[in-house]
C-alpha positions in Angstrom: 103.9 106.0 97.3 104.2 108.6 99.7 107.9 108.8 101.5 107.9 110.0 105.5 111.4 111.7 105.7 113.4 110.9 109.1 112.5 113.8 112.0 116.0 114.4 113.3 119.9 114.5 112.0 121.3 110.9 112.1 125.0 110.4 113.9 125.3 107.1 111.5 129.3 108.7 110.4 130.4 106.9 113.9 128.7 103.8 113.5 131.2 100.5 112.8 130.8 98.9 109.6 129.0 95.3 110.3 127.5 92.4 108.4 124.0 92.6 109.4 121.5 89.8 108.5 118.2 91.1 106.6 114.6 90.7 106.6 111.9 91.7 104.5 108.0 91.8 105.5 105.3 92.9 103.1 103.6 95.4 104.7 102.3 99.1 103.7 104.8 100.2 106.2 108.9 100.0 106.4 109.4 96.2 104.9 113.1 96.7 105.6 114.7 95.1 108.8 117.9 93.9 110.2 118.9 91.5 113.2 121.1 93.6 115.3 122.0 92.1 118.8 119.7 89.2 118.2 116.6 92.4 118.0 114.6 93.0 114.6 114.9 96.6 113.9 113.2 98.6 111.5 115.4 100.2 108.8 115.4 103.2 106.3 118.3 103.5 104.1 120.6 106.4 104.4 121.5 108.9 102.0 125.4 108.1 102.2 124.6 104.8 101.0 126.8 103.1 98.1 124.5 104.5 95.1 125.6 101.8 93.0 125.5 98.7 95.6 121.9 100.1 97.0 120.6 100.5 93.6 121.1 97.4 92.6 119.9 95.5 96.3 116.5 97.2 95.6 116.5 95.8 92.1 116.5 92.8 93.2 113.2 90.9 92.9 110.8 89.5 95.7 110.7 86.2 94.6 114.6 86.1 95.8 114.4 88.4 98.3 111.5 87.1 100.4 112.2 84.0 99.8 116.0 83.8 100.9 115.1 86.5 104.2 114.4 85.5 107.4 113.6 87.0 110.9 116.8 85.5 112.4 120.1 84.5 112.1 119.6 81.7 109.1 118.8 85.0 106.6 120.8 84.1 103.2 120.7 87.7 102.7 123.6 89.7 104.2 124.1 93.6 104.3 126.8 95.8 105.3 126.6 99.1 106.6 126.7 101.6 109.3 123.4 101.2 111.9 122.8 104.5 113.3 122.1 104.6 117.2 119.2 107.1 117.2 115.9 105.8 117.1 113.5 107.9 114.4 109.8 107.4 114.1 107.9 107.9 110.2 106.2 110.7 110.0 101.9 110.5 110.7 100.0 111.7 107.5 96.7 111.2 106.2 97.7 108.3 103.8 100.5 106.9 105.6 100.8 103.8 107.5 100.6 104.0 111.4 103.9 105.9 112.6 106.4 103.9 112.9 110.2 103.2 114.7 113.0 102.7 112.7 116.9 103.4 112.3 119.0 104.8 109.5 121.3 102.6 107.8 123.7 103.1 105.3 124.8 100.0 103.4 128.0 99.6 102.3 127.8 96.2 100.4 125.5 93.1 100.6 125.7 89.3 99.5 123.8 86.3 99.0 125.0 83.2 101.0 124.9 79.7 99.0 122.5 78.3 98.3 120.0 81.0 98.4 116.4 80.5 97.9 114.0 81.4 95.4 110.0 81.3 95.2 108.2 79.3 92.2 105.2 79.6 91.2 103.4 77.0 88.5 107.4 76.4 87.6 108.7 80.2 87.1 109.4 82.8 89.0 105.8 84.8 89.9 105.0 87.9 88.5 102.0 88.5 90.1 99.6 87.3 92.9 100.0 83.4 93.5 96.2 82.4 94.3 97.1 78.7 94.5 99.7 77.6 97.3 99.4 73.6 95.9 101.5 75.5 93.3 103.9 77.2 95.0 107.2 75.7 95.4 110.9 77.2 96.7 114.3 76.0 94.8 118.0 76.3 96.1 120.3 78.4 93.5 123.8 79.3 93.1 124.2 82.4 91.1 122.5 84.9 90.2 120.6 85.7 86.6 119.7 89.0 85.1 116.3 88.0 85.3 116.8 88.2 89.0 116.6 92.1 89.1 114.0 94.5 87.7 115.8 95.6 84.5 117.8 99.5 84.6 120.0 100.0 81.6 123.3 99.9 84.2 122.7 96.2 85.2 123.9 95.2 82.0 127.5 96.5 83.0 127.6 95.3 86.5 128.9 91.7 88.0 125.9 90.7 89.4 127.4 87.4 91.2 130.2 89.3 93.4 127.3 89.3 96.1 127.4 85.9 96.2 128.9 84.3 99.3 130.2 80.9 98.2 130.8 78.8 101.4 132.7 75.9 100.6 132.0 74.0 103.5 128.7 73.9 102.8 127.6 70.3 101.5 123.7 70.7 100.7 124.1 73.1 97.9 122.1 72.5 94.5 123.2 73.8 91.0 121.2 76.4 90.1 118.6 75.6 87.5 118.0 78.1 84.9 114.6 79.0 84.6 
């Protein structure tokens, strides 16, 4: 995969920290948005991101995230971060996507809210291509497994379920089933 780097310097240092709902979309281009100011915006993360709290977000497999983000305020997937102000556009190259606008953003911290959601396919989580939607089915869980993450040696050592956002008001949670 080919990475476009940003064009300019990014003031993201004066940016507030903010909780920031999140979005993915399977593209070929950026997959990574926010909702700022009720606005989708296209996101790249920064290089002052939390190493440890990034690596681990981007471990974390599609069948959570695309099933527990939305385009709106319901997302069940929170970050934190600094948005940068300055609007960048992807570089154009041969076998890159159509240039595209996007922001810098450097995430601080994220979190699941309860219940988050996760995608089934044929009873398990997918690991490839799901050709039959009469088989495709989306479960409410609580906490979060290993099996959640696309394995690094470090995951072994870190507290995977202090991104989890219990809200105890909430009265249509499920207990997770283990899958």
């Amino acid at each position: 995969m080919l990475s476009c780097k940003p064009n300019e310097k990014s003031n993201i240092i004066d940016a507030p920290i903010k909780e920031y709902p999140f979005n993915f979309v399977q593209n070929t281009g950026i997959c990574t948005q926010i909702i700022d100011n009720k606005s989708l915006v296209n996101i790249k993360y920064h290089e002052n991101s939390d190493k440890e709290n990034l690596e681990l977000f981007l471990a974390l497999k599609w069948h959570i995230i695309s099933a527990s983000s939305e385009a709106n305020d319901d997302s069940r997937i929170v970050i934190i971060g600094r948005l940068s102000n300055k609007i960048k556009t992807t570089k154009q190259c041969e076998s890159c996507p159509e240039p595209e606008v996007y922001r810098e953003f450097e995430l601080v911290d994220w979190y699941l809210k309860v219940p988050f959601n996760q995608i089934i396919y044929n009873g398990k989580p997918p690991k490839q291509l799901m050709d039959d939607p009469e088989k495709i089915r989306i479960i409410e869980r609580e906490e979060l497994i290993i099996e959640d993450f696309i394995f690094f040696e470090r995951i072994l050592k870190l507290n995977l379920n202090k991104h989890i956002l219990i809200n105890k008001k909430s009265k249509n949670t499920v207990p997770n089933k283990k899958i």
